[in-house]
C-alpha positions in Angstrom: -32.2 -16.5 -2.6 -33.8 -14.0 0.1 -31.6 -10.6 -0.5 -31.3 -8.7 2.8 -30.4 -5.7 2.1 -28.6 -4.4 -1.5 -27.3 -0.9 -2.7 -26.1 0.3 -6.4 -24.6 4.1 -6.2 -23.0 6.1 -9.1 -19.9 8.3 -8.1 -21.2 11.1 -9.9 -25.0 10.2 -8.1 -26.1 10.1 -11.6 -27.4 6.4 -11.9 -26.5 6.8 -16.0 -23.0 7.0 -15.1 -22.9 4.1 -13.1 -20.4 0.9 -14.5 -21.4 -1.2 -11.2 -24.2 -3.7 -11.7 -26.0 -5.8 -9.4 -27.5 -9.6 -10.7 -30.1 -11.9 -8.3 -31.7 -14.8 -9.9 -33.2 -18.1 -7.9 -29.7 -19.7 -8.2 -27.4 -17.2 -8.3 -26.0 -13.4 -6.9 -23.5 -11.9 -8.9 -21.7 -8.2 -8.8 -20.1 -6.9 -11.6 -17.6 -3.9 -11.4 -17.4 -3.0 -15.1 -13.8 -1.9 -16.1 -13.4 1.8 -16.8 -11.1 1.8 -20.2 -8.3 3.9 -19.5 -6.8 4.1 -23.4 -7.2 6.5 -26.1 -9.7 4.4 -28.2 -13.1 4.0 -26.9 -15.8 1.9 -27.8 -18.5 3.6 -29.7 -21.9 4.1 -27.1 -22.3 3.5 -23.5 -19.1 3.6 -21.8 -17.2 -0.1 -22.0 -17.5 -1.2 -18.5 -21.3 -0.6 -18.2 -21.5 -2.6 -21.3 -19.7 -5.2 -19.6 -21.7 -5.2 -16.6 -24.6 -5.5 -18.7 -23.5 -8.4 -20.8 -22.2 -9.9 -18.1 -25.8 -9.8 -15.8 -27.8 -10.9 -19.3 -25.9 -14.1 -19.3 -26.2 -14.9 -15.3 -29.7 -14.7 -15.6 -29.4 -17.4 -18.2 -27.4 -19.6 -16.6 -28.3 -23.3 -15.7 -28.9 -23.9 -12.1 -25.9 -26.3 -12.3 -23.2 -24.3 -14.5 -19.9 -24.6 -13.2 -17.1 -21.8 -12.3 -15.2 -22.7 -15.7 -17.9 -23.0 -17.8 -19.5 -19.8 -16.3 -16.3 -17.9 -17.1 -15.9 -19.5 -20.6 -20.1 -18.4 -21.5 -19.2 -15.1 -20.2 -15.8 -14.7 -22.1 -17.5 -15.6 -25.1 -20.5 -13.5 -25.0 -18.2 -10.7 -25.0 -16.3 -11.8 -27.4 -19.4 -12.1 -29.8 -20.5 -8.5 -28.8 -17.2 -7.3 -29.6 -17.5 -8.8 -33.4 -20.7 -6.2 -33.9 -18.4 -3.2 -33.1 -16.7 -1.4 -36.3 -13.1 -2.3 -37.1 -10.6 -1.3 -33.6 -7.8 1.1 -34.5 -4.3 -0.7 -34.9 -2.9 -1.8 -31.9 -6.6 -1.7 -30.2 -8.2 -4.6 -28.9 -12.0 -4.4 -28.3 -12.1 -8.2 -26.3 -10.3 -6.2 -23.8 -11.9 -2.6 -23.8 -15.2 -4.2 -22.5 -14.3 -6.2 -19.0 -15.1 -6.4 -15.5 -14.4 -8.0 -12.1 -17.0 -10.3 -10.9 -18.3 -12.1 -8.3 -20.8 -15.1 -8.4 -22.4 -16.8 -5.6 -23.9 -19.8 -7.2 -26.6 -21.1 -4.7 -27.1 -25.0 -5.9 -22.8 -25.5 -5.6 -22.8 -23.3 -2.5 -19.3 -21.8 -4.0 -18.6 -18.0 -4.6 -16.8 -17.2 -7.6 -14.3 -14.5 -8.1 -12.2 -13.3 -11.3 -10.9 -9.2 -10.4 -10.9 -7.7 -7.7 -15.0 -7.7 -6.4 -14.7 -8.8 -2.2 -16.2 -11.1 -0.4 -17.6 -11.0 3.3 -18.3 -14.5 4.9 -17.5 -15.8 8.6 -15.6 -12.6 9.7 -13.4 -12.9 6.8 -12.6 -10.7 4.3 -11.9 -11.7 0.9 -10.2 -9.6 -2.1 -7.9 -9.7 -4.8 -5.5 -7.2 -5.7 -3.1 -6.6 -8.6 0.6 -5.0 -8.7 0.1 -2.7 -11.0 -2.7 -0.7 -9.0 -0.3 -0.5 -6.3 2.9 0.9 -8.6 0.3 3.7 -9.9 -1.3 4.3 -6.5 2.0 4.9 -5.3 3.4 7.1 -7.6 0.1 9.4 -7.9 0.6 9.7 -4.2 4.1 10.7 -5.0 3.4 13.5 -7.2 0.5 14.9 -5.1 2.6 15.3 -2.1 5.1 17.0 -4.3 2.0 19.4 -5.5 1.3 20.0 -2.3 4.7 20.6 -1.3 4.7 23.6 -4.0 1.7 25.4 -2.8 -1.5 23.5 -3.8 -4.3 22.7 -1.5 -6.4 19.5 -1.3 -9.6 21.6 -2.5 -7.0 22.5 -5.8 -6.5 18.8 -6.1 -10.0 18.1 -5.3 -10.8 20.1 -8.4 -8.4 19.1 -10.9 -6.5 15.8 -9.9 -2.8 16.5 -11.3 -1.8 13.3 -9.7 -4.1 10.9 -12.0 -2.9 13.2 -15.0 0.6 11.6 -14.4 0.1 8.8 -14.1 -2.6 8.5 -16.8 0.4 7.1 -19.4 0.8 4.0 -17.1 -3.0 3.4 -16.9 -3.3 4.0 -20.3 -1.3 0.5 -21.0 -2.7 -0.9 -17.7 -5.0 -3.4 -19.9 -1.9 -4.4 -22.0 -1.6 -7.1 -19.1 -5.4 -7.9 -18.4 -5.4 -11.7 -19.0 -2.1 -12.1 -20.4 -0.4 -15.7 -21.0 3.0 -14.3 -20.6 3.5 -14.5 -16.7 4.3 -10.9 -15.6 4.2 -9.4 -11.8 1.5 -7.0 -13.4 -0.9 -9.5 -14.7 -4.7 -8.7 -13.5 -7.4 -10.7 -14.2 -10.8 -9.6 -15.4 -13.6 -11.3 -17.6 -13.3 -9.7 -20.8 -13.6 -11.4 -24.5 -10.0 -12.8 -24.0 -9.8 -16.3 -22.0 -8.7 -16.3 -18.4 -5.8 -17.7 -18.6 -5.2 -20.9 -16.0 -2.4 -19.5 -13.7 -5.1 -17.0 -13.1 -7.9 -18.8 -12.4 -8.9 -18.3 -8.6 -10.6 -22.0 -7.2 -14.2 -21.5 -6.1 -14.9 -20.3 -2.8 -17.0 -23.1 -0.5 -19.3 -21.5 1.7 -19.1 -23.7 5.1 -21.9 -25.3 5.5 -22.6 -23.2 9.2 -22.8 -19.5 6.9 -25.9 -18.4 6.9 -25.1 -14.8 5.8 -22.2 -13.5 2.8 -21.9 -10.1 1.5 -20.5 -9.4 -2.3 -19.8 -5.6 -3.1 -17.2 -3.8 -5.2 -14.8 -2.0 -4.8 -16.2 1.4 -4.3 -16.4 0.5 -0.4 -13.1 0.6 1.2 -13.6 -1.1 4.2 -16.1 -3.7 4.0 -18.7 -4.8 6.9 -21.5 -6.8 7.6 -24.2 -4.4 7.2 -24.6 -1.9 4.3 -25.2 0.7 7.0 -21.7 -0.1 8.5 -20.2 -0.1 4.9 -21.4 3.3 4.5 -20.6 4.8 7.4 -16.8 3.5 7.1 -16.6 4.9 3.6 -18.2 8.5 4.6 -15.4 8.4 7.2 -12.2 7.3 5.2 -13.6 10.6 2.4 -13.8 13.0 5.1 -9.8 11.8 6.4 -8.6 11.5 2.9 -10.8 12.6 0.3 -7.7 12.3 -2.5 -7.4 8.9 -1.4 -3.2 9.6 -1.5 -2.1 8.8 2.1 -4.3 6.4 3.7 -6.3 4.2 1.2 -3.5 4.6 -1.9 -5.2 4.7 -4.7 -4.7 5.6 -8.5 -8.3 8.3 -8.3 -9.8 9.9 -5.2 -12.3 12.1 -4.6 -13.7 15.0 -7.3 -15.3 18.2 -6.9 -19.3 17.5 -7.4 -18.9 13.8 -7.0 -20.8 11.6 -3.9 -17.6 8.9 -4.0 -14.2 8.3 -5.6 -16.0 5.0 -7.6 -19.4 3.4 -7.9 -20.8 1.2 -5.1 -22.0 -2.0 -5.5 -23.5 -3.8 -2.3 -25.7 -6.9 -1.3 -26.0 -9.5 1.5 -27.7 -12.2 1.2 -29.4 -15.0 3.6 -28.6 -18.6 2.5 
């Protein structure tokens, strides 16, 4: 797999912070956005998601050249679900399985598929390829709601910059947000993520085929809000939609934006590859 060109940036710029991760074996390219837990109960060490992106790259690397998308998902899901079994005893109502998870994206090389569970994009032919959920809408919407309304009664962006009073309300909603992470019970706020609880089927997105005339696909996170061809492109477009709406509230809705002493309102994960 000849990697063209490949970037993995912290928000904070502190690369110990970071809950993106970046995989590249002979057979495969994966991204992995770990999940930051939004509940009261965390797991004890690293935060969850970069264990999850860790986990999740250590059994990649491991893969068969021939593994397919199911049974990928299904090693994954249980790897977590062993790591999880190490951890002391949760709180009551607490479910570890779904404190450590992640989106991903795989580009398996031998199958010539892409892979996606969560909402990592895709760049191939011109075409842009994500998955979003419901819920991060509902919250987006409402945080913009309430900053407007803080606005309204005196504060400036620089206040809100500093101290986000719009993701304080609506912290109780994303507090529950992984109540619906893989759920069996169909719900419009279902999400999917690989965690140590099984995709269910209604979830499952079919792999990706990569036409047989795409010689170039790009796999990156979220953190970049407007995708392109070249990481330089990527870049420039996110350093542009800050500088117009750094809360990320009017714009790019969002449910976090910009902070005071931060380089971005997420980690970055980038990387094209030449097939």
């Amino acid at each position: 797999m000849n990697v063209i060109e490949q970037a993995l940036v912290s928000r904070t710029g502190k690369a110990s912070d970071c809950e993106d991760a970046l995989c590249v074996t002979d057979w495969f390219v994966c991204v992995v956005d770990g999940v930051t837990f939004k509940g009261a109960t965390l797991v004890p060490g690293p935060a969850p998601g970069r264990i999850a992106a860790g986990l999740i790259c250590e059994c990649v690397e491991q893969f068969p050249f021939d593994i397919d998308f199911r049974t990928a998902v299904h090693t994954l899901t249980v790897r977590i679900q062993e790591f999880c079994k190490t951890l002391p005893a949760a709180a009551p109502g607490e479910d570890y399985r779904k404190h450590i998870a992640a989106s991903v994206v795989v580009l398996s090389r031998h199958r010539r598929e892409i892979w996606s569970v969560g909402d990592c994009q895709i760049l191939m032919a011109d075409r842009i390829i994500v998955n979003r959920n419901n819920l991060d809408s509902v919250a987006a919407d409402a945080r913009a709601l309430y900053l407007e309304s803080e606005l309204l009664r005196g504060k400036s962006i620089p206040d809100l910059l500093g101290h986000d009073t719009g993701r304080d309300f609506i912290q109780p909603l994303l507090s529950r947000q992984h109540e619906f992470l893989n759920l069996e019970t169909p719900s419009e706020f279902c999400y999917a993520a690989v965690c140590g609880v099984p995709l269910p089927e209604r979830l499952m997105i079919h792999p990706i085929g990569i036409p047989t005339d795409v010689t170039e696909v790009v796999l990156a996170s979220d953190g970049y809000p407007h995708l392109a061809p070249t990481l330089e492109e990527s870049e420039r477009l996110l350093k542009k939609a800050i500088e117009e709406d750094p809360l990320r509230f009017r714009k790019a809705k969002s449910t976090k934006g910009m902070r005071t002493g931060n380089v971005s309102f997420d980690d970055r994960s980038y990387i094209r590859v030449l097939l």
